[in-house]
N, C-alpha and C positions, 0 to 999 in steps of 0.2 A: 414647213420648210425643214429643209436637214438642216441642223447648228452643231457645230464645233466650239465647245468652251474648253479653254486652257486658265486653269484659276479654278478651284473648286472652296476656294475662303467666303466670306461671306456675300461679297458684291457678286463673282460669279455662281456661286452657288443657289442664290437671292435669285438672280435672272435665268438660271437655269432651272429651278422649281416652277417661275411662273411661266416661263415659255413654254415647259412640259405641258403645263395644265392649259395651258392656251391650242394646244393640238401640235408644237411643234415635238420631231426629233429629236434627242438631245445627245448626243455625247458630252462627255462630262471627263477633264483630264486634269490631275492634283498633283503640287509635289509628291506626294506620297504616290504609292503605285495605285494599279487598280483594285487590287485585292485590299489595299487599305480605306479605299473610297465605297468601294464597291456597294456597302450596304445604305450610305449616304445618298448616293445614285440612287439607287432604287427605290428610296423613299421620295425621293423626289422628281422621279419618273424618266428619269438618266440611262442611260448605260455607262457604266465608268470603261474608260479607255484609258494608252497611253498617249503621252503629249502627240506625238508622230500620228495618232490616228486618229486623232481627233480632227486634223485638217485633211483627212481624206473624204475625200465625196460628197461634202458639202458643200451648203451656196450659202453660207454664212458663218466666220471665224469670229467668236468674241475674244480677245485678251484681256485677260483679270488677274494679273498676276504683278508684282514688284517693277517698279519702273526702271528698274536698273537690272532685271532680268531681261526685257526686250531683247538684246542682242543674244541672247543666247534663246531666244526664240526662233531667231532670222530662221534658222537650220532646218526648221520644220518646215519649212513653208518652201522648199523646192519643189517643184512639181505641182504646186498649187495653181491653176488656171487664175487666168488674170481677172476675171469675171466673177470670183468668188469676194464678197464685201469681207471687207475687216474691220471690227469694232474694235479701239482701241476705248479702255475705259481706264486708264492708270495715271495716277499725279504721282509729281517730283515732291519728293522730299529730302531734302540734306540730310538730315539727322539720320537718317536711316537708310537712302543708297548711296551716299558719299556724293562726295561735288562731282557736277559733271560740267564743263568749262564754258561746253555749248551754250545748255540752258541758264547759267547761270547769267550769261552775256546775253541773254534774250531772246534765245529761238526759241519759237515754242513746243513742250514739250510733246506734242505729237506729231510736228514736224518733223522731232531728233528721230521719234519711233518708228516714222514711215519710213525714216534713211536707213535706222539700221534693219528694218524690215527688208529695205529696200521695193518696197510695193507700196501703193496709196492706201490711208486706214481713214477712216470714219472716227470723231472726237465725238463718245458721249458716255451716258451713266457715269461718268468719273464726277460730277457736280452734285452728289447728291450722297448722304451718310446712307451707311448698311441700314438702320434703321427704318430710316426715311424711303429705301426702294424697299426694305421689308413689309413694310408697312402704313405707310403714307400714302397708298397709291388708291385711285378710287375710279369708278365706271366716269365713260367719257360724259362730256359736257356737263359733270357735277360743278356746284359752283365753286369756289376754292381750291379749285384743283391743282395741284402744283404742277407746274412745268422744268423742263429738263435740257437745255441746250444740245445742239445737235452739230457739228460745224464738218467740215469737208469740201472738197472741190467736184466730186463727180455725183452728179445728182441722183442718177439710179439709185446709187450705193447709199446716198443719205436720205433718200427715199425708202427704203428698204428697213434701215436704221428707223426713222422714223416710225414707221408702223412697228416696227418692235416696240419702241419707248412706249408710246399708246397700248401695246398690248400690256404692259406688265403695271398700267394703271399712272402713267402722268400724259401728259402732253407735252408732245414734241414741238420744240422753238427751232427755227432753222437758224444758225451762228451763223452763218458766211461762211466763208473762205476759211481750209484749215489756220493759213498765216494767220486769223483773225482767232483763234481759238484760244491763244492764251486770256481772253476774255472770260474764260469759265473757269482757270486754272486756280487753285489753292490761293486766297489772301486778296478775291475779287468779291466786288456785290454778289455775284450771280452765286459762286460757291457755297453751296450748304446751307443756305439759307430759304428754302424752301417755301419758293414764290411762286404767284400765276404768271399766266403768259403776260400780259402787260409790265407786270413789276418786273418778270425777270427779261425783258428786253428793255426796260429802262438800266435796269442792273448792269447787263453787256454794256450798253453807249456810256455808261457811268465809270467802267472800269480805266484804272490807273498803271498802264504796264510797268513804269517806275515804284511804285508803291505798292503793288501787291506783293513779291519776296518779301517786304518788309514786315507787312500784316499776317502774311503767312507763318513768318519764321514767330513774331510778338503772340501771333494764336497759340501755336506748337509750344509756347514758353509758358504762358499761363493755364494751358491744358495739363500737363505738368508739375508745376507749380502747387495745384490745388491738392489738399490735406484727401480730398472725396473726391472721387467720381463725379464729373457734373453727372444730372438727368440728359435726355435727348433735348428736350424743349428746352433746358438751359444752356447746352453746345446750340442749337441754331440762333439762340438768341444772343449768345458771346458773338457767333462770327456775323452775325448782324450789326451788332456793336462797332466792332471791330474795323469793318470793311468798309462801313459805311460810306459814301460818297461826301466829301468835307464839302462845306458851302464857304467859298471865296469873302 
């Protein structure tokens, strides 16, 4: 397939390395220009582009980029055929895009991003550490495989999603319904905690829309807080902690 990535940091640059080597197209579009990515692209079988071209002539747009950039996305995506999927892969965070009124009141946050898109997007890869899509991912039906929520309203399009998720080494969960997506969203079981298909659909029906901003914001304070760097295996195992589903 032709792909369009805007985000060339480590989540989209992550998915844009393995989709290369999986046979897809890639365009590849960074804050920085193209001439700044340029060689980055090409190690990892890209073309670097700018943001504007990146959404041209493709049948698939990932966004990887700051969630409080979205709206200054919208721009690009005139002229974009209604039929092209959009992956939105970005979580809300206060500390770092400032409050936004909407999500903070509970819509969820890729419902805010299809408005200011104003086009339907696809909710995935945002549940899962750089790390963890770097390197976590293994051939299909291995046992332990981590799975990767997937959520949206138009099937084609989470369909299409899907077999991505699957190519770059997890398995694809189907979430439901965008409105159903804050399920995966930062300070949830499902988040970062790097589970199979079973565990991470017990994780979604476990999630607390009241109490994840709270877990999220308590994660974000303790990740901080600490003198060192956790390991990877010590962050999946805080926001395990963390998140976890309280017993009544």
């Amino acid at each position: 397939m032709d792909i369009g990535i805007i985000g060339a940091g480590n989540i989209g640059g992550t998915i844009a390395r393995k989709l290369a080597a999986a046979g897809h197209k890639i365009k590849l579009a960074g804050a920085d220009s193209p001439e700044k990515i340029r060689d980055k692209a090409e190690q990892i079988g890209a073309t670097a582009v700018e943001a504007r071209e990146a959404v041209k002539d493709v049948e698939v747009i990932i966004l990887s980029i700051p969630f409080a950039e979205i709206p200054n996305a919208a721009s690009h995506f005139d002229g974009v055929p209604e039929d092209v999927v959009v992956i939105d892969t970005g979580n809300y965070y206060p500390f770092r895009d400032g409050n936004i009124a909407e999500v903070d009141n509970g819509k969820p946050e890729s419902v805010w991003s299809s408005e200011q898109l104003g086009r339907p997007v696809i909710k995935a890869f945002n549940a899962v550490l750089a790390e963890t899509l770097a390197n976590g991912g293994s051939a299909g039906h291995t046992d332990g495989r981590i799975a990767v929520p997937v959520a949206g309203d138009d099937a084609r399009a989470k369909a299409i999603a899907s077999s991505l998720v699957n190519e770059t080494g997890f398995d694809a969960l189907d979430a439901g319904e965008l409105a159903g997506s804050w399920r995966q969203q930062p300070g949830t079981p499902a988040y970062c905690t790097e589970l199979t298909l079973p565990e991470l659909r017990d994780a979604l029906s476990a999630a607390d829309k009241a109490r994840a901003p709270i877990d999220r914001d308590a994660l974000i304070k303790s990740f901080m807080e600490e003198t060192f760097p956790l390991t990877h295996e010590q962050t999946v195992a805080r926001n395990r902690e963390v998140t976890a589903p309280r017993r009544a």
